[in-house]
C-alpha positions in Angstrom: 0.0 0.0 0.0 2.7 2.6 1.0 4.5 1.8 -2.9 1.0 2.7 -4.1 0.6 5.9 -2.3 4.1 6.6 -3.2 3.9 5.8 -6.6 0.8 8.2 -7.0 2.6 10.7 -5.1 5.0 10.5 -8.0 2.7 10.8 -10.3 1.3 14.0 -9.0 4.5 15.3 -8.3 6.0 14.6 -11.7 2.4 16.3 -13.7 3.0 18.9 -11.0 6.8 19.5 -12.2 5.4 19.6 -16.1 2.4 21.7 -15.0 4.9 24.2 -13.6 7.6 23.8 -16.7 4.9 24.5 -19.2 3.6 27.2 -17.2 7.1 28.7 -16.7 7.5 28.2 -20.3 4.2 30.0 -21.9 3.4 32.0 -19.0 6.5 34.0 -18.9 7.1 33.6 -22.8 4.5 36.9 -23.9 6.1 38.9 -20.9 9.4 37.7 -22.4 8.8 39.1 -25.8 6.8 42.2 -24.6 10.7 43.3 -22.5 12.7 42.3 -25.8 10.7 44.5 -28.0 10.6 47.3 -25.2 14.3 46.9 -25.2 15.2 47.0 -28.7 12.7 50.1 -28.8 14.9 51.4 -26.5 18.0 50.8 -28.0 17.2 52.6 -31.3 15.8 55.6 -29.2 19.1 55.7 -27.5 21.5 55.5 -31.0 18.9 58.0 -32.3 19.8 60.4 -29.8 23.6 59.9 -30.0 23.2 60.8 -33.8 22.7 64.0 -32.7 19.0 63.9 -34.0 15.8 64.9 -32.2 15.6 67.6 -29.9 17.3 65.5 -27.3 20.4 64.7 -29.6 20.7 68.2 -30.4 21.2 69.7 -27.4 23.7 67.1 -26.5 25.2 67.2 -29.7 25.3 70.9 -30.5 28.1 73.0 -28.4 26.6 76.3 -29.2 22.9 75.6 -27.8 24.9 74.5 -24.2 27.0 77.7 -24.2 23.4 79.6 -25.0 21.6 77.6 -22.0 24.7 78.7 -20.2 24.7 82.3 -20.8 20.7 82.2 -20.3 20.8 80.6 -17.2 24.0 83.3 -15.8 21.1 86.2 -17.1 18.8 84.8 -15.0 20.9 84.3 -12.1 21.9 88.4 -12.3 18.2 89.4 -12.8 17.1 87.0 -9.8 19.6 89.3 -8.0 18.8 92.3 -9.0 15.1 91.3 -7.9 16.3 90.6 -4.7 18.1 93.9 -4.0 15.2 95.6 -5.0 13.0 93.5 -3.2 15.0 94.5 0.1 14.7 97.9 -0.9 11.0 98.1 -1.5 10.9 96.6 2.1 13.4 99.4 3.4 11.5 102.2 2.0 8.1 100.3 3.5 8.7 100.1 6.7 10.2 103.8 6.7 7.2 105.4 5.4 4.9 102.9 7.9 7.6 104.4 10.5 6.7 107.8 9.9 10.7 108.3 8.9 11.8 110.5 6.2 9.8 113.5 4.4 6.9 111.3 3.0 6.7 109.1 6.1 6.5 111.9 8.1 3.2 113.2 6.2 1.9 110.3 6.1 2.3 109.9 9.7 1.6 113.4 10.8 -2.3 114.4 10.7 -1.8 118.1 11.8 -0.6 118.7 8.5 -3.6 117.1 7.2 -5.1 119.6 8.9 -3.2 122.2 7.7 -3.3 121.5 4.4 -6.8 121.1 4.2 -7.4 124.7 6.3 -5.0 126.1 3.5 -7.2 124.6 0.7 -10.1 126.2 2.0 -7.8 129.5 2.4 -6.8 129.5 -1.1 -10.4 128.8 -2.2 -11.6 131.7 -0.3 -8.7 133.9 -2.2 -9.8 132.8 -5.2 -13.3 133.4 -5.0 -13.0 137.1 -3.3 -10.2 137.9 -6.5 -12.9 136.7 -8.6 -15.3 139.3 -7.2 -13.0 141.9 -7.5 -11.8 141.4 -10.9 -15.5 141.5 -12.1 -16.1 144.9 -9.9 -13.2 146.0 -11.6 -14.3 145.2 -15.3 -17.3 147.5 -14.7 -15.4 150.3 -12.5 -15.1 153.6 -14.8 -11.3 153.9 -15.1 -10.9 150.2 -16.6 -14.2 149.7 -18.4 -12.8 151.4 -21.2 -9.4 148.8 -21.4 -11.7 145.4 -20.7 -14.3 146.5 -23.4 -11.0 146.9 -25.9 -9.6 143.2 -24.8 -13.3 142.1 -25.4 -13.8 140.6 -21.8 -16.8 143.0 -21.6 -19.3 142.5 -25.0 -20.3 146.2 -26.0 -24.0 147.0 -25.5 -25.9 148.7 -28.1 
């Protein structure tokens, strides 16, 4: 009985052992193909490139295009540091004027020169009105009447 069992268990092991040769075999075979394709796909994109063609080729290829990137990238550098100075002095300037330093800051900071300003606004506004008024009293006043009507501020009446 035991040479039975162990003969069966044979058996099974041995279709077993084919069952995982042929699977080895035509399982992995497509998978196999699909990376030799992928890799000879790759090989032609890699000799195409070291021709020098495509846009990739060029760039490696071509000595002027890197010494162009170069001198674009050393422009961008400089302006990045300009930017920054600037940047640091746009800050400066900021917190001076928010400071109340300097001429500006000081105005911006100072509100009796608001006031001021705006009591010399109405000032002027006054002035300008009351000269107003006298000019037109003096367009109709008898000594000048005569020297308005000839620089025609004054039409002549009929």
């Amino acid at each position: 009985m035991k040479s039975k069992a162990l003969h069966s268990l044979l058996v099974e092991t041995g279709e077993l052992y084919g069952f995982v040769v042929r699977f080895l075999k035509e399982g992995f075979k497509p998978r196999y193909e699909f990376a030799e394709v992928i890799s000879d796909d790759f090989s032609k994109m890699i000799k195409y490139i070291k021709s020098g063609k495509g846009s990739i080729g060029a760039i490696l290829k071509d000595t002027t295009f890197s010494h162009s990137l170069k001198q674009t990238l050393f422009n961008l550098h400089s302006i990045s540091d300009s930017v920054s100075i600037i940047s640091s002095n746009f800050i400066t300037i900021s917190e001076n004027l928010k400071n109340g330093k300097g001429s500006i800051g000081g105005l911006l900071k100072d509100t009796t020169i608001v006031l001021d300003l705006q009591e010399s606004m109405k000032s002027i506004r006054s002035g300008a009105a009351g000269f107003n008024e006298n000019m037109e009293a003096l367009k109709h006043s008898w000594p000048f009447k005569k020297y308005f009507r000839n620089q025609q501020y004054i039409p002549i009446k009929k």
